[in-house]
Wavefront OBJ file of the C-alpha trace (Angstrom):
o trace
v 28.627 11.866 -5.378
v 25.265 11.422 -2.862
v 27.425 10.729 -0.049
v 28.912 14.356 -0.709
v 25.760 16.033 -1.178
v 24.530 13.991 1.974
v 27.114 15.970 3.753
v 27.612 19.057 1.883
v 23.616 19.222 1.226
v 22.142 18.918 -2.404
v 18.754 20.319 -3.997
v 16.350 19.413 -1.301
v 13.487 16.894 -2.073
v 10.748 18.350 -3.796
v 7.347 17.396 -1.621
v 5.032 15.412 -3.343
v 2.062 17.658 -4.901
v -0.993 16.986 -2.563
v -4.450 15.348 -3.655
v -7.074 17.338 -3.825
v -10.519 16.077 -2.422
v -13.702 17.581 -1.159
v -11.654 20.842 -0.219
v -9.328 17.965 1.531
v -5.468 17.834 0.967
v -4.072 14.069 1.153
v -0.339 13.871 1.403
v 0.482 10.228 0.718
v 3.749 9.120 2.831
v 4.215 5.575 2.539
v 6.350 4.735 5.266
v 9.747 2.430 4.478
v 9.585 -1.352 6.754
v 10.973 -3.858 6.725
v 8.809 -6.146 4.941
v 7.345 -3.628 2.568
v 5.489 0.131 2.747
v 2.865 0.782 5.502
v -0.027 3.129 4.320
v 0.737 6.468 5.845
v -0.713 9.586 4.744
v -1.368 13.054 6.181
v -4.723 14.888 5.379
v -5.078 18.742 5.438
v -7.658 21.013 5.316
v -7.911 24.736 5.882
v -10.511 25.814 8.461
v -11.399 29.124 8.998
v -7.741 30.717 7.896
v -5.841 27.848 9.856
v -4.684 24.273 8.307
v -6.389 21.241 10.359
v -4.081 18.354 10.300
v -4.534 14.960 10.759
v -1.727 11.778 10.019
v -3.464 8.748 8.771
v -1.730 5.259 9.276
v -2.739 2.273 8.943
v -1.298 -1.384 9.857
v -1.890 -2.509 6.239
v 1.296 -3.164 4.407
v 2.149 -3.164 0.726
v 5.067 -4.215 -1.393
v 5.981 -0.973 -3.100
v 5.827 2.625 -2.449
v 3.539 3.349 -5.346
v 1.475 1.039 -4.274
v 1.008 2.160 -0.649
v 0.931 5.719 -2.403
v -2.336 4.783 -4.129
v -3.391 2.778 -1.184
v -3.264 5.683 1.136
v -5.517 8.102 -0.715
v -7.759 5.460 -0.929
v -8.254 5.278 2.579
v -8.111 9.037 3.099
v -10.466 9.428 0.607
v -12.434 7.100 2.692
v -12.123 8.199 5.815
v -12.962 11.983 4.299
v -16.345 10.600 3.160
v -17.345 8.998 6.794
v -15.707 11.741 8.972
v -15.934 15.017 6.913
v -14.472 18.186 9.114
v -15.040 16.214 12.225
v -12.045 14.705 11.091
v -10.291 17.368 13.048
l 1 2 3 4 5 6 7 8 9 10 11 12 13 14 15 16 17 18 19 20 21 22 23 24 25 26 27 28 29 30 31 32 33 34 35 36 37 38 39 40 41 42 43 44 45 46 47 48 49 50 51 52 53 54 55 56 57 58 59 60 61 62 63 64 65 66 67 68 69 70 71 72 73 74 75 76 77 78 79 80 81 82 83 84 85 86 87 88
């Protein structure tokens, strides 16, 4: 049946909900290697009416997606704390 709704197209996905910190949106998007997950996340914040973007990634890999889920907000969080809105 998934190779039919991979052609035919199924229910799409349903994004992740976003983490909310400091005003800060953190996306995590753990990306698939071949040895594991590398931390990946994209970070989001709305600046005077427009969203500021900016993609976090890291060389760090982890074992599972959950795991590099978790790991990724960590670091965003982090990263939020030393950069702020000069993030953008």
């Amino acid at each position: 049946m998934s190779l039919f709704k991979k052609l035919f197209g199924g229910a799409a996905a349903k994004p992740p909900e976003p983490v909310v910190y400091k005003d800060f949106r953190i996306f995590p998007e753990p990306v698939k290697e071949i040895d594991g997950y590398r931390i990946s996340a994209r970070i989001e914040k709305e600046v005077g009416g427009v969203i500021k973007t900016h993609d976090l990634i890291r060389a760090d890999m982890l074992h599972t997606a959950e795991q590099t889920s978790d790991a990724a907000v960590f670091k965003a969080k982090s990263l939020i704390d030393q950069m702020g809105d000069d993030l953008f």
